[in-house]
Every structure is written in structure tokens, then in C-alpha cells.
C-alpha positions as CSV (number, residue, x, y, z in Angstrom):
1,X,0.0,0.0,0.0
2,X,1.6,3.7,-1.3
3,X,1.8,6.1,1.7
4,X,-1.0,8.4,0.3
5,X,-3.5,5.3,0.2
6,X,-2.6,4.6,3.6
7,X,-2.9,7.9,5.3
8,X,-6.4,8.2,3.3
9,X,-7.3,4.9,4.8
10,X,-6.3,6.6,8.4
11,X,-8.1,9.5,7.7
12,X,-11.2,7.6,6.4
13,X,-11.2,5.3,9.3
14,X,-11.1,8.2,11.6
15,X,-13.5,10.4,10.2
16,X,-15.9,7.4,10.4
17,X,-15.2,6.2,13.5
18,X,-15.5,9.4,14.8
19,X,-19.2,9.6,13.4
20,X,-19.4,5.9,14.7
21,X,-19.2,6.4,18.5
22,X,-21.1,9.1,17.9
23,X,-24.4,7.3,16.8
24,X,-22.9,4.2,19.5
25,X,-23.6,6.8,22.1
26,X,-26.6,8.9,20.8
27,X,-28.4,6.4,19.6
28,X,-27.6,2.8,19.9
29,X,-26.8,3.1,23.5
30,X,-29.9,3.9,24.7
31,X,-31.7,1.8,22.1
32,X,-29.9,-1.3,23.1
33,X,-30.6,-0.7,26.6
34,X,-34.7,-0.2,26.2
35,X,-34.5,-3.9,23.6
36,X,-32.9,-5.9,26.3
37,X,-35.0,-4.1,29.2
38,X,-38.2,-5.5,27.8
39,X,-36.5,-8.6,26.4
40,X,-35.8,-9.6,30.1
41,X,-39.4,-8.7,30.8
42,X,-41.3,-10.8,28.1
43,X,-38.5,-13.8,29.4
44,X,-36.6,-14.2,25.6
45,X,-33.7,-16.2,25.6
46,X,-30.7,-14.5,25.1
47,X,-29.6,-13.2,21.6
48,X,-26.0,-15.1,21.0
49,X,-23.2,-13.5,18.3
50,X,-20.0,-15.0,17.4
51,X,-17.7,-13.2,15.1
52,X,-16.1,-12.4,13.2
53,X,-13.1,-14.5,12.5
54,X,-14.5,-17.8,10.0
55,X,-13.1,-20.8,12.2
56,X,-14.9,-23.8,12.5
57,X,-15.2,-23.7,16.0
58,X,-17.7,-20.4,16.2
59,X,-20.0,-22.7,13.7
60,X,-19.9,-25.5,16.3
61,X,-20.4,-23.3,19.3
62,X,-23.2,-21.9,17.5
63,X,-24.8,-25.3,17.3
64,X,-23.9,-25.7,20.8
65,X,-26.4,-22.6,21.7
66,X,-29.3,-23.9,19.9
67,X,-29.5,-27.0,21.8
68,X,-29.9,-24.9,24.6
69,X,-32.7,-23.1,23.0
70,X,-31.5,-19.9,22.9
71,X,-30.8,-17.9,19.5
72,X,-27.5,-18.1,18.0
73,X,-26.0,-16.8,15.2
74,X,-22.2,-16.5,13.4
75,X,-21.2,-13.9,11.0
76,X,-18.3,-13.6,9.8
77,X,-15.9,-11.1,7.3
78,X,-14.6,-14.0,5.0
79,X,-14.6,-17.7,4.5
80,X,-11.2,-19.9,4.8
81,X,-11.0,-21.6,0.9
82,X,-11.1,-25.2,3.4
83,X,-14.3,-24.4,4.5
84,X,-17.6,-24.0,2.9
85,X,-19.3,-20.5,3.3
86,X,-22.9,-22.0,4.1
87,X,-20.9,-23.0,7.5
88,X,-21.8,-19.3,8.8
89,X,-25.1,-17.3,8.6
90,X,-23.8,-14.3,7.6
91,X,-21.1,-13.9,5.2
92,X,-20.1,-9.9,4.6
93,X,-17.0,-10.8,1.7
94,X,-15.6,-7.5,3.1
95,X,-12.6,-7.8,1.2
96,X,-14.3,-8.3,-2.3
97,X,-16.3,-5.1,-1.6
98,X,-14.9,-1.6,-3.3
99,X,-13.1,0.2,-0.8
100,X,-15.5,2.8,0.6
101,X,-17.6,-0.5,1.4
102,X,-14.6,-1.9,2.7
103,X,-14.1,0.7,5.3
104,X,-17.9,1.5,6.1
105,X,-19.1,-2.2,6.1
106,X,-17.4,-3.2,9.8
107,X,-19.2,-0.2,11.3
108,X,-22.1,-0.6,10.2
109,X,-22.3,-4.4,10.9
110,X,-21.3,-3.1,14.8
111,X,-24.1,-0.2,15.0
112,X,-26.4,-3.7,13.5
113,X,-25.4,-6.3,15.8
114,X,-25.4,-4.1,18.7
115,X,-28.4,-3.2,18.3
116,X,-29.9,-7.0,18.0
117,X,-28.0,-9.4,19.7
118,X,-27.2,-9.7,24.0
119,X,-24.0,-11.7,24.1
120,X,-20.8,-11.1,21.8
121,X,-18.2,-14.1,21.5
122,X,-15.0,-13.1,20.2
123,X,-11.4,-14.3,19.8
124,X,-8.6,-11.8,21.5
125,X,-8.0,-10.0,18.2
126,X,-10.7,-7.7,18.8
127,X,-14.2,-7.1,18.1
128,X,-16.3,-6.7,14.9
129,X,-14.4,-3.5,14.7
130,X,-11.0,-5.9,14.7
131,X,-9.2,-4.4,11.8
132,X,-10.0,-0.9,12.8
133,X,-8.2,1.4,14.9
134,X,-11.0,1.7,17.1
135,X,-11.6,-1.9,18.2
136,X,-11.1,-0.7,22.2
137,X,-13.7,1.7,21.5
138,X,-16.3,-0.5,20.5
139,X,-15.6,-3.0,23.6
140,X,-16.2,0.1,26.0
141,X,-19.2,0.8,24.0
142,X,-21.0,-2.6,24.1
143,X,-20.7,-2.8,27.7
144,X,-22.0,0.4,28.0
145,X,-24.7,-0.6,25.7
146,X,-25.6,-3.7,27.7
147,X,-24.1,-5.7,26.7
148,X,-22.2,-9.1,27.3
149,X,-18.9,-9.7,25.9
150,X,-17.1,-13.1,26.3
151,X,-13.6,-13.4,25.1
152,X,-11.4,-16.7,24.5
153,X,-8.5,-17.5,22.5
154,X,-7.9,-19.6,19.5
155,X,-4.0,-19.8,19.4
156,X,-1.8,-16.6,18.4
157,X,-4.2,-14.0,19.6
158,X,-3.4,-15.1,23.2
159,X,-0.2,-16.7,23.3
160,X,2.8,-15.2,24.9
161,X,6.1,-16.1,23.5
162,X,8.1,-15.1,26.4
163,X,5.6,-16.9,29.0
164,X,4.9,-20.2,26.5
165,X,8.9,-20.6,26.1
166,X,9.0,-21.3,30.3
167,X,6.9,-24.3,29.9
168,X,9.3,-27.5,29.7
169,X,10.4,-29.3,28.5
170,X,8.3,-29.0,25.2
171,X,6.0,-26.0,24.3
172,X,4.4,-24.7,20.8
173,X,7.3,-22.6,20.4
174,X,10.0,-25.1,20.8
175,X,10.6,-25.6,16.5
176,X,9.8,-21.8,15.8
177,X,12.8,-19.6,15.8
178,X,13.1,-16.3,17.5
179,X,11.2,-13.6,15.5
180,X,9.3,-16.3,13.3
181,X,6.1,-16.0,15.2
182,X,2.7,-14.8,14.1
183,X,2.4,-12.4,16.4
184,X,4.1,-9.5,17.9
185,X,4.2,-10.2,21.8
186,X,3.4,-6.7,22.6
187,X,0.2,-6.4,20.5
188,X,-1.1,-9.9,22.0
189,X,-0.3,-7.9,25.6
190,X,-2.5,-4.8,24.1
191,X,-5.8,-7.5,23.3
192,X,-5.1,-9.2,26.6
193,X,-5.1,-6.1,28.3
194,X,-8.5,-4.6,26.7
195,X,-10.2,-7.9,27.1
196,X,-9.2,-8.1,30.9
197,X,-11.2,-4.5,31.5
198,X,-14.0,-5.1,29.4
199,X,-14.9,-8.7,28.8
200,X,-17.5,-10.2,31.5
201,X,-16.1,-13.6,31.0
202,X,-12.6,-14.9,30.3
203,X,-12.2,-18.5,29.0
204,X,-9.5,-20.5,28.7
205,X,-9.3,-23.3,26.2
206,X,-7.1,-26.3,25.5
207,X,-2.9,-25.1,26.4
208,X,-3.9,-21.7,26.6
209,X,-5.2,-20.9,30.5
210,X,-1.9,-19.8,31.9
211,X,-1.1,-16.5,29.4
212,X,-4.8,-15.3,30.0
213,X,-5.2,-12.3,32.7
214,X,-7.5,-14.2,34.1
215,X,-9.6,-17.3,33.6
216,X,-13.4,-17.6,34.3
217,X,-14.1,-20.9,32.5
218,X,-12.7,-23.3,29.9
219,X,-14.2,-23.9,26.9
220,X,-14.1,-27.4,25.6
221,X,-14.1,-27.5,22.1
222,X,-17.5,-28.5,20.6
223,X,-17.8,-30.9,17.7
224,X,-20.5,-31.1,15.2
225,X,-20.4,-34.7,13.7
226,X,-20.4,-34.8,10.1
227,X,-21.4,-37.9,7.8
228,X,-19.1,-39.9,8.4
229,X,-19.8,-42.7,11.3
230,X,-16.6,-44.4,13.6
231,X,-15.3,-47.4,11.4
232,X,-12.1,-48.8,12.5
233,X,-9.9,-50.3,9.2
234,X,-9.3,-53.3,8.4
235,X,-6.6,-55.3,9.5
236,X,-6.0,-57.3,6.1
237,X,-3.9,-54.6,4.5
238,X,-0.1,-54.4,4.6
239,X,0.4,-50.7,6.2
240,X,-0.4,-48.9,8.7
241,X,-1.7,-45.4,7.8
242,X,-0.6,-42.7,10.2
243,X,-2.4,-39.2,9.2
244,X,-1.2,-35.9,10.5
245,X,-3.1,-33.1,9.4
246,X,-1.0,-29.4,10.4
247,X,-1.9,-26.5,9.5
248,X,1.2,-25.3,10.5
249,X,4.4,-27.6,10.7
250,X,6.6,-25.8,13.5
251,X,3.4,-25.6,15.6
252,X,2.6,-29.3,15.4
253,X,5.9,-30.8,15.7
254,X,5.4,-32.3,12.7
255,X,8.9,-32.8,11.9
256,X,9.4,-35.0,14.8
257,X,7.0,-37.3,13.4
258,X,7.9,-37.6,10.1
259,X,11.5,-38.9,11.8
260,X,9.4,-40.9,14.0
261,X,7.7,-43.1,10.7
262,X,11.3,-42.8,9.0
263,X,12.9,-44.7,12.2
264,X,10.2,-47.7,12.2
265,X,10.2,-48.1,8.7
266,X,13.6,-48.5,9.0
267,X,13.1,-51.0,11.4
268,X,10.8,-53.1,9.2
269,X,7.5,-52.1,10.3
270,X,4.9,-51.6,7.9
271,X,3.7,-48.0,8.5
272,X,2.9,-45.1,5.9
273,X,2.3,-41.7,7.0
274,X,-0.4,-39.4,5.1
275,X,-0.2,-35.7,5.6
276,X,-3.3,-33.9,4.9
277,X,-2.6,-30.2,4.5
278,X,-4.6,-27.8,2.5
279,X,-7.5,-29.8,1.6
280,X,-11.2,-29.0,1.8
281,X,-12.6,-30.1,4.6
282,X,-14.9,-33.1,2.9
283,X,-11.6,-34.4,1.1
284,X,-10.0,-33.8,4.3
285,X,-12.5,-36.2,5.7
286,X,-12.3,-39.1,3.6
287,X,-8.4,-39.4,4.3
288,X,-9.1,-39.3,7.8
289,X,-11.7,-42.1,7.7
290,X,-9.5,-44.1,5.8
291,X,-6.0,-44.1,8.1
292,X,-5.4,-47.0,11.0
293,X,-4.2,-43.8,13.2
294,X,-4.7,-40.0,13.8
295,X,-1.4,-38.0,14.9
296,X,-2.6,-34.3,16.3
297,X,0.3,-32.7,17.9
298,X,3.5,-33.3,19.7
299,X,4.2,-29.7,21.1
300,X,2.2,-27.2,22.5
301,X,0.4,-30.0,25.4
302,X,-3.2,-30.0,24.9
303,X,-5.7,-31.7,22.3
304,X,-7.7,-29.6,19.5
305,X,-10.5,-30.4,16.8
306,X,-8.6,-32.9,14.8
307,X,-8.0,-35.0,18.0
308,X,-11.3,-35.2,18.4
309,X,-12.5,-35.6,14.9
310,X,-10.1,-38.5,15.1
311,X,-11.8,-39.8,18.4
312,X,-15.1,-40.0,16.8
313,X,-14.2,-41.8,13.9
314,X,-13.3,-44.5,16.2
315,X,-9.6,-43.8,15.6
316,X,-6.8,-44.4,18.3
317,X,-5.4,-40.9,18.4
318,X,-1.8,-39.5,19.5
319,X,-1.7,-36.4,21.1
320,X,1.1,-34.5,23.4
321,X,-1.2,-34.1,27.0
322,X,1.4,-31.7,29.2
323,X,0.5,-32.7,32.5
324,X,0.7,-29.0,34.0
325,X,-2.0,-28.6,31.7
326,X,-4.8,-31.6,33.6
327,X,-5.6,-29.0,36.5
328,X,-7.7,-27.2,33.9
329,X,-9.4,-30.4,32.0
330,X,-11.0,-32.8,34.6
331,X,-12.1,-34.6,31.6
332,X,-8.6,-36.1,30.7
333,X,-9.4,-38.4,33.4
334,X,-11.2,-40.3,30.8
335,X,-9.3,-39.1,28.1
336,X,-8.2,-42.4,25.6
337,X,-5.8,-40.0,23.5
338,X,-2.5,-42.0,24.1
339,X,-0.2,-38.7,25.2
340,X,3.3,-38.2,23.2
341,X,6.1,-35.9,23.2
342,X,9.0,-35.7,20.9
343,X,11.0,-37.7,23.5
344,X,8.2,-40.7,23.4
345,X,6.7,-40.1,19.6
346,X,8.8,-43.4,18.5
347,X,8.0,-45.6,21.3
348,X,4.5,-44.9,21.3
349,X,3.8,-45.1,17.6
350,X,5.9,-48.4,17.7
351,X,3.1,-49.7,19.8
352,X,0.3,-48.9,18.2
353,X,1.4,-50.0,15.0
354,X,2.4,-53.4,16.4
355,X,-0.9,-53.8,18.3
356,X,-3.9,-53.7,16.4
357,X,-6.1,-54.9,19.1
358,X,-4.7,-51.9,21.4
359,X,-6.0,-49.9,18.6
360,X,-9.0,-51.7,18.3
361,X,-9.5,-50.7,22.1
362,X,-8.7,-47.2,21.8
363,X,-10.6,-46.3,18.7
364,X,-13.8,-47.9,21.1
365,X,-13.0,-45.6,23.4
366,X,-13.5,-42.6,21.3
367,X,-16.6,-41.5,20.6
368,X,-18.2,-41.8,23.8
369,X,-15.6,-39.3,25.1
370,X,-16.2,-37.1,22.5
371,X,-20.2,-37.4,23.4
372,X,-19.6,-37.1,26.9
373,X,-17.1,-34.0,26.5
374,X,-17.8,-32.2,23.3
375,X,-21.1,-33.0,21.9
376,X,-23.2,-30.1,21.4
377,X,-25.1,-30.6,24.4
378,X,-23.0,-30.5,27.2
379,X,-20.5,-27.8,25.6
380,X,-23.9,-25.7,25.4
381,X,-24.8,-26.3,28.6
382,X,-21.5,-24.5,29.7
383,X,-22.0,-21.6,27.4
384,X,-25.5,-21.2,28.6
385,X,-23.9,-20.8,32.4
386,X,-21.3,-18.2,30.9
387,X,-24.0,-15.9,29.1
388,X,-26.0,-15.9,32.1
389,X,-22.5,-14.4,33.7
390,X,-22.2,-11.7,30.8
391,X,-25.4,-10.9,30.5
């Protein structure tokens, strides 16, 4: 971007945001407070937003509500090319829109929502007002509007390089070189910060509890079954499929396990490994059904979607489970993820590819857990206990 298009986009941004709050306070405000006044009178269930970054986990959470009978909805400012956009209810394609649209479109989606909904989920990069340089503003706002924010973390916009590197003896930054993160530490400090003064509830999720300013909750990852059913493979074929599926290598320790295959097939046992990466999420699917074994991640110490996915196809799943992580997840109790670090990858993956009936019993395991733990109704019922926090 040339200098002069970016100080018009400054100037744009301000002028608009200035004229923004302006409405936020005059109107919207007041508004918003009246709506939710007499929705608590007629007894409505709460009005639930997430937005606006296109994960699969706000469309699953989302689900989650609606089990719990209140009304939920996602919107979102793109779609990932991995995911279908039908996934979300409102799609804005804010970056196919002509500039002027571009820059008006997140305001007036804000001034919208906040006029409709009761509770706002978002990740710790900011509001519907993210990309904008008012995105602190519009937290104050909402809360003085009424209404409920809830805040948790989906990887980068929480994590703390120079807190994450003290966990030992493995963490998610172990394989990524100083300077190579995503993130600058000190504007993940700025989100936390924000979020600590205006969020009504803090969760944690999976590794990420201890960088939080606080934590109110964790939020178990909820998981939306698709087609496919738990079938274990059969036994009758000469390898065993190990599939990794990383969306980013140095995160997942993927490198670990490739030498971990390498070393038993130079052993002599009959193991393949299939990497999955950059797939749609139905081709993704079929791969998955189709392997003897699902490898998550070796690294950061906590379990995530494609664990789980992997647990309800009836698949015996390898996962890294730091144990300064269990305080927070009770669950792992019951967890049949067999847990792996870089120091144990080899030795465990030997096992499971020399036992198929160990694999057998693990992939049984499975998808009761993942009913018990992450169907949509008991991770609603948790989010139900947290609106009725923020709200």
C-alpha cells in the first residue's frame, strides 16, 4: 500500500469512527438498553453472536447454543478456501467489496449487531471493529450498551512467546525460531489487556489458561459430527496409515513425526504416514476415515479439533497431553488420546502400529468421550452458564 493510500485509509477510518461512536452513544446506547429491558421482561432467551473470524469452532459453538434453546448466530468477514461458506449465517465478503464498502461495512455491521444481539463471542484479536483502529472503543461501547462480551483464544491472539517458552520441556514454540512468530508479543499484551477490562467472561481453552489475565471458565471445544460414522480399518492390509493433518508444521511438531515413521520403517514395520494439508474439509474427511491412526500434535500440550474428529471416527489418536495442563481439563481423566512428546513419539507409535487390538480398544474408546465432552449438548450447557455471567 503507497503512503498516500494509507494515510487516506487513516483518515477515512477516523472520520468514520468518529461519526461511529457518535451514533454508539446517541443512539444505539440507549436503544440497546430499552431492547434488552423488555426482552428480560417478556422472558426471551438470550440473543447469542459470534464473530467475526471464519473458524470452524464459532460454527460448532453456535450449534452448541441452539441446543440450549437460545438464539444463535455467526457472521463472519470471509470464509477460509477449506471451508464451505454455508458453515456461517452471515457472510459480509468484506474484502471483495470496493473500498469505501470496505471501510464502512465493519461499522455498520457493529451499530447492527449491537443493536440486535445480547451476548458477543469473540477471539482476542478484537471485536467486529478488529481491523479498525477503534476496536477498544467499541468494547467500551458494548458494555455500555448492555451488553455481554465473552472473550477466548484460539491460538496466536493469546499466546505469549516469552511466558509459553518457560513451559518445559516441550511447548508450541519449541521448533519456531526467534522472530518467526505470528504475532508481535506486545500487540497480544494490548488484546489481553483490553479484554481483561472489558470482557464479562474470560475463558481458557485447550494449552492456553496460563497467558490469560484471568480465567473464568474453559471452553471445551464443541464438535458437530459430520457424515461420516466411527469405522475402525481393516486389519488385512499391509500398512499402517498414520495421518497428520498441520496447518502449521513448527506448531505441530510435525517434523518429529515424520522422523518418527522414517525410524520404524527403517526398522521393518509396515507403517505409511499421510499428511493432509490444504485440503477442503470433505476431502480432508475421507483421508481421515480411511488411516489405521490420527497424529494431532507433539508440542504445545493440549488436544484440539482434529483429536477429536479422530476420536469420533473411532480412531486411536496421538496427542502430546502436558500434565501442567490436567488441573484445567478434569475430563482427561477419561481421556483415551494415548499422550506423546518428541522424546516418546517413536516408542509410542511403535506400539500402536504393532498392536492392532490396542488400537481396536482405543478407537472404542473414542466416541463416547467425545459425546460425553464435546457434543453439542454438554458444551452448550456450559456456554449457557457463561451468558447468564455476561449478561
Amino acid at each position: 500500500m503507497s503512503p498516500l493510500r494509507r494515510r487516506l485509509r487513516v483518515t477515512a477510518h477516523g472520520f468514520v469512527g468518529l461519526l461511529w461512536g457518535v451514533v454508539f452513544v446517541v443512539a444505539v446506547v440507549p436503544a440497546a438498553r430499552v431492547r434488552r429491558a423488555r426482552s428480560r421482561r417478556e422472558g426471551r432467551p438470550l440473543r447469542i453472536l459470534w464473530a467475526p473470524l471464519p473458524t470452524v469452532n464459532i460454527r460448532c459453538a453456535s450449534l452448541a447454543d441452539r441446543t440450549q434453546g437460545l438464539e444463535s448466530t455467526t457472521l463472519v468477514y470471509d470464509v477460509y478456501s477449506i471451508n464451505s461458506r454455508d458453515l456461517f449465517d452471515h457472510v459480509i465478503d468484506v474484502a471483495r467489496r470496493p473500498l469505501p464498502v470496505r471501510i464502512l461495512a465493519p461499522y455498520a455491521v457493529s451499530v447492527w449487531a449491537a443493536l440486535r444481539f445480547d451476548v458477543f463471542c469473540f477471539y482476542f484479536d478484537g471485536g467486529l471493529l478488529y481491523a479498525t483502529p477503534w476496536w477498544r472503543t467499541e468494547l467500551a461501547l458494548l458494555r455500555l450498551a448492555g451488553r455481554g462480551i465473552i472473550v477466548l483464544p484460539y491460538g496466536g491472539d493469546a499466546r505469549l512467546r516469552s511466558k509459553t517458552e518457560e513451559i518445559e520441556p516441550w511447548n508450541v514454540f519449541s521448533e519456531v525460531p526467534a522472530d518467526h512468530e505470528d504475532r508481535r508479543e506486545t500487540d497480544v499484551r494490548e488484546h489481553l489487556d483490553a479484554f481483561a477490562r472489558h470482557a464479562h467472561v474470560m475463558l481458557g481453552c485447550a494449552d492456553l489458561v496460563e497467558d490469560l489475565p484471568r480465567v473464568d471458565g474453559v471452553f471445551r471445544f464443541p464438535f458437530a459430527p459430520k457424515a461420516a460414522k466411527p469405522r475402525r480399518t481393516t486389519h488385512a492390509r499391509s500398512q499402517v496409515v498414520v495421518v497428520h493433518a498441520p496447518n502449521h508444521r513448527h506448531y505441530k511438531g510435525t517434523d518429529h513425526l515424520l522422523r518418527a515413521v522414517e525410524q520404524l520403517r527403517s526398522e521393518g514395520l509396515p507403517v505409511a504416514l499421510d499428511l493432509v494439508e490444504r485440503l477442503p474439509n470433505d476431502e480432508a474427511l475421507e483421508r481421515y476415515e480411511a488411516a489405521d491412526i490420527v497424529a494431532d500434535q507433539f508440542l504445545a500440550g493440549a488436544y484440539a479439533l482434529f483429536a477429536i474428529e479422530g476420536m469420533s471416527l473411532g480412531k486411536p489418536v496421538i496427542c502430546y497431553l502436558n500434565d501442567r495442563f490436567r488441573p484445567w481439563h478434569p475430563e482427561w481423566r477419561e481421556c483415551p488420546i494415548v499422550s506423546a512428546s518428541p522424546d516418546t513419539l517413536a516408542d509410542v507409535l511403535r506400539a500402536l502400529v504393532s498392536d492392532a487390538e490396542l488400537r481396536d480398544e482405543l478407537g472404542r474408546q473414542g466416541p463416547p468421550y467425545v459425546e460425553k465432552y464435546h457434543s453439542a449438548e454438554s458444551v452448550g450447557r456450559d456456554l449457557a452458564a457463561f451468558y447468564r455471567r455476561a449478561a
